[in-house]
C-alpha positions in Angstrom: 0.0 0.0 0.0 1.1 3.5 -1.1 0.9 6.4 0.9 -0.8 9.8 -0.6 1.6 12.3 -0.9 0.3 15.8 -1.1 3.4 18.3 -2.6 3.1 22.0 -1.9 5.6 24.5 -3.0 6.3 27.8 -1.2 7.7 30.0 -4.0 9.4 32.2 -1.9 12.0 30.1 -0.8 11.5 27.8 -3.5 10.7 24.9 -1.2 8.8 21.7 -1.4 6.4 20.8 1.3 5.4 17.5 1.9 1.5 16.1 3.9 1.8 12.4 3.4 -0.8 10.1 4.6 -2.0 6.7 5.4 -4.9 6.1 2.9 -6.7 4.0 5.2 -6.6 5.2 8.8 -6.1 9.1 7.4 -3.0 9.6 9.9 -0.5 11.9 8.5 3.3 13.0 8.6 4.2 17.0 7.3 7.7 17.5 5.8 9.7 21.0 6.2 7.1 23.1 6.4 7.6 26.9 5.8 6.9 29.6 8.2 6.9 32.9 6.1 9.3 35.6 6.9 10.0 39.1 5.4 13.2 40.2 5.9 12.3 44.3 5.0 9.7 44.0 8.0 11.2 41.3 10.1 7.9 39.9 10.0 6.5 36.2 10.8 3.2 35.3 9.1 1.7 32.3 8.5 0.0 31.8 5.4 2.1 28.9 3.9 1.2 26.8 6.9 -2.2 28.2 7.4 -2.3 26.3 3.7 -1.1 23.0 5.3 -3.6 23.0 7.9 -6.1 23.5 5.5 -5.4 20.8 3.2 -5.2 18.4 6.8 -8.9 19.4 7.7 -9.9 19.0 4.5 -9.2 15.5 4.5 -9.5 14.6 7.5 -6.1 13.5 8.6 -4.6 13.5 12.3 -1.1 14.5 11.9 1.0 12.0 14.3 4.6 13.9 13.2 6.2 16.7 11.7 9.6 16.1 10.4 12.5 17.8 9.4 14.8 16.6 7.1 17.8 19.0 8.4 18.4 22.4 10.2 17.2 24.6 6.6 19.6 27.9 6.5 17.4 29.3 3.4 13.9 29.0 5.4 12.2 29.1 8.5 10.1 25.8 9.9 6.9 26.3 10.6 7.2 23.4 12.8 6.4 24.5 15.9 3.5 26.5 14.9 2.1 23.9 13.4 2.3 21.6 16.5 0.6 24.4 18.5 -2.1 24.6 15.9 -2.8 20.9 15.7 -2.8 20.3 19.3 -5.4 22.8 19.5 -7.8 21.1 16.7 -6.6 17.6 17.6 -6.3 17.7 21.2 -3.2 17.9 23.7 -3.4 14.2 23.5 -2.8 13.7 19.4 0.1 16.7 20.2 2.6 15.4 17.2 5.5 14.7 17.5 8.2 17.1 16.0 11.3 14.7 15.0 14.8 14.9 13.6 17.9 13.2 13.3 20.1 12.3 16.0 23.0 14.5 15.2 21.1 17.7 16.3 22.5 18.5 19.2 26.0 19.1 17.1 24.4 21.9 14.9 22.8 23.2 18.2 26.0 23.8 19.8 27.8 25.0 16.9 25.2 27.4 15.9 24.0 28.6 19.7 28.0 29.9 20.3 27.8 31.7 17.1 24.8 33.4 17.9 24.4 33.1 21.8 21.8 31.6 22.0 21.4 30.2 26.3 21.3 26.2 26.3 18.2 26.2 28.2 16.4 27.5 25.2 17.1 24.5 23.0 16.2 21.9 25.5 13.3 20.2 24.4 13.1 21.9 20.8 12.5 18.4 19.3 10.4 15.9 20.6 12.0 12.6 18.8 15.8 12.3 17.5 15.2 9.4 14.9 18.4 7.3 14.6 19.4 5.7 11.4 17.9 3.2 10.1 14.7 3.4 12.8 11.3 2.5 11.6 8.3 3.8 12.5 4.7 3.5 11.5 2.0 6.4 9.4 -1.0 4.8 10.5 -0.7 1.1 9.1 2.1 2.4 6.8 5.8 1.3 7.9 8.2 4.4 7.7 12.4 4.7 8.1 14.1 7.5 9.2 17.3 7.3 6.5 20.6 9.4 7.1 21.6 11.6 4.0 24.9 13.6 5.0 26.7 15.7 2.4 25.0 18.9 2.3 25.0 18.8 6.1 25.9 16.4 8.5 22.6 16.3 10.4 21.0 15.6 7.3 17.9 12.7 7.3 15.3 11.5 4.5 12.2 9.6 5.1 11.3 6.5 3.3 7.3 5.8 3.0 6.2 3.2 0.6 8.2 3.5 -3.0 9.0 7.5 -1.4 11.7 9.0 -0.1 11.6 12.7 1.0 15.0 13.6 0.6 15.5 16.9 1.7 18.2 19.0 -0.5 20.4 15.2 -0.5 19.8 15.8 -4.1 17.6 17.7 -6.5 15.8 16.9 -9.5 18.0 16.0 -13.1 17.9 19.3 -14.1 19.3 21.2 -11.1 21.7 18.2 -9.8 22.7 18.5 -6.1 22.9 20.6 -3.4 26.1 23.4 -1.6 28.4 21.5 0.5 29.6 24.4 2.1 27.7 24.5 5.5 29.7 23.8 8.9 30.0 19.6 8.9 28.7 19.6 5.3 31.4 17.7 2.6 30.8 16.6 -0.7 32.3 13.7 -0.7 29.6 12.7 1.9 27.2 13.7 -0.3 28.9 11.6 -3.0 28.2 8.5 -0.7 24.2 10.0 0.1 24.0 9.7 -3.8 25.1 6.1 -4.7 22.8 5.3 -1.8 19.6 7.2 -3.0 20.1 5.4 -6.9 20.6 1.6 -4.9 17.1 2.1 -4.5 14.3 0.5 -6.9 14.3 2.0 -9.9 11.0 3.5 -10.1 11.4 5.0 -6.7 10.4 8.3 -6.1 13.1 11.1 -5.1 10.7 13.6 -3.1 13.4 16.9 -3.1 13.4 20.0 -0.8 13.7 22.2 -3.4 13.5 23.4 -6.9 15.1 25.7 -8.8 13.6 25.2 -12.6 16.0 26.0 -15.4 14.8 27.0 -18.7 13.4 26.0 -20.6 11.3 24.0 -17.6 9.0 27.1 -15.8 7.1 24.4 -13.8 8.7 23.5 -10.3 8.5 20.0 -10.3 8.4 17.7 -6.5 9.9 14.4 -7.6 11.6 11.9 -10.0 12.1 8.3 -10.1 15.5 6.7 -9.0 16.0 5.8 -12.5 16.2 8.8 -14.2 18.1 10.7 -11.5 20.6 8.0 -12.7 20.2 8.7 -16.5 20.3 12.2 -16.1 20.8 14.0 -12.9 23.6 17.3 -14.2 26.3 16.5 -11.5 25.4 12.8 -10.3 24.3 10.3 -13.0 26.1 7.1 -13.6 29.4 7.4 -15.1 30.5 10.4 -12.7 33.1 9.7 -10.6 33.6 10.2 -6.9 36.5 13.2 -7.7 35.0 14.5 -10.8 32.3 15.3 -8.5 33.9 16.7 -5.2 36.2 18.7 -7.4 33.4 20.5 -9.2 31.0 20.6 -6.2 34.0 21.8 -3.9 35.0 24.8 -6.6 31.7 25.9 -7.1 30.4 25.9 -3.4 33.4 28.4 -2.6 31.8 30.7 -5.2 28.3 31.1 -4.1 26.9 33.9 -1.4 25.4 33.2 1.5 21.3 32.2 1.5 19.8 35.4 2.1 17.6 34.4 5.1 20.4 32.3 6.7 21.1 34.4 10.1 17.7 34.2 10.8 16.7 30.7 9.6 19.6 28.9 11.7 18.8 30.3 15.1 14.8 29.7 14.6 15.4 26.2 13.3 17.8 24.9 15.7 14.3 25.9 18.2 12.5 23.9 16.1 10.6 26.3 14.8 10.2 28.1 18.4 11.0 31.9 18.5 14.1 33.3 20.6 12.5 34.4 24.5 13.7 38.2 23.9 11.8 38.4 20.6 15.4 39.5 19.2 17.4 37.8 16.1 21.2 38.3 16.6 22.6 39.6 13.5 26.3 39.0 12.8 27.9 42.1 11.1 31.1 41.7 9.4 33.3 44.8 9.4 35.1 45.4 5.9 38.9 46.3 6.5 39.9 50.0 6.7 36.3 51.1 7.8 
């Protein structure tokens, strides 16, 4: 039995959302949803998981876990909104779970000292730290909780039925893969994530995090199969070697600018989604010489 997977995009940030359900019993895992954030306003809104919790009532699914695939620098997670929200409509006793993978508590501590961030704020900011490997169930739907590192080291995907929702691991044939770049982040890790992702079945489905469409594709697109990620993915289809890869994917990461709502993502996601206690976003400044 196959799961229904509902993919919404948040154009914004360019990101793939993810509502997957049981068919049968109508419970429900969200993937990486979006909180919106303007940066001109240093605003929080809600719309895109407003959207979410829309489509949930409208089919009538519990929601039993929201997952994150990693700790995003280019968005914010609604995640902890949503919880609020859903124990509210579901009750405190259907409260989901807010999970990620077990090597959280690294990229807490690295990114807390950078932006001072008191320890006793991140305690209890995730529910569940799924270890590698570790099933779980969606209703009568087996799940596993799959570790992805390259593009950071924290990095998980979630495999339900012929699905896995595989963060930014690796984007669709077109685009090819993911920065390397972050702290703990190395390509040839995400080398490794790749030959793993294509020893799948063939016809598979590669659920990404993103999308970026290049001409002349206009239409964001949520997933491809194993098999042509294999025939065609720009930087990782077969026949690319391990340091034809990392030497491309090394020279190119040390060109690329920072994602513009990183400051601001990293300290609201290593909360899970929770706001800072002081209401106040530390922004590093970097001071050019001779200023």
């Amino acid at each position: 039995m196959e799961p229904l997977v509902h993919s919404i995009f948040e154009p914004q940030t360019s990101t793939w959302q993810y509502v997957v359900a049981d068919p049968t019993t109508k419970a429900a895992v969200i993937i990486d949803p979006v909180l919106d954030f303007d940066p001109a306003r240093n605003a929080v809104t809600t719309a895109s998981a407003d959207a979410l919790l829309a489509l949930v009532h409208e089919h009538g699914y519990t929601v039993d876990r929201l997952l994150e695939t990693h700790v995003h620098a280019d968005h914010l997670t609604a995640a902890k909104y949503l919880q609020h929200r859903l124990a509210e409509s579901q009750g405190a006793e259907r409260r989901p779970a807010l999970g990620i993978g077990k090597r959280i508590g690294g990229v807490q501590e690295r990114f807390a000292e950078k932006y001072k961030i008191a320890k006793e704020e991140l305690e209890g900011a995730f529910d569940k730290l799924y270890d590698d490997d570790e099933v779980f169930a969606v209703g009568e739907l087996e799940a596993k909780a799959v570790h992805l590192p390259g593009h950071t080291p924290d990095h998980m995907g979630y495999l339900i039925g012929a699905n896995i929702f595989c963060g930014d691991s690796i984007f669709n044939a077109d685009v090819g893969s993911a920065r390397c770049d972050f702290p703990g982040g190395n390509a040839d890790d995400l080398f490794k994530t790749a030959t793993k992702l294509f020893t799948l079945p063939s016809h598979y489905l590669l659920h990404t995090g993103h999308d970026y469409p290049p001409s002349p594709r206009s239409t964001p697109l949520a997933a491809t199969s194993v098999a042509d990620q294999m025939a065609s993915n720009k930087h990782l289809s077969q026949g690319t070697s391990k340091e034809e890869f990392v030497a491309w994917r090394t020279e190119r990461d040390a060109s690329l600018a920072a994602p513009r709502l990183i400051d601001q993502a990293l300290q609201v996601n290593i909360r899970g989604g929770g706001m800072p206690r002081d209401g106040l976003l530390h922004m590093p400044v970097k001071v050019e010489e001779g200023w």
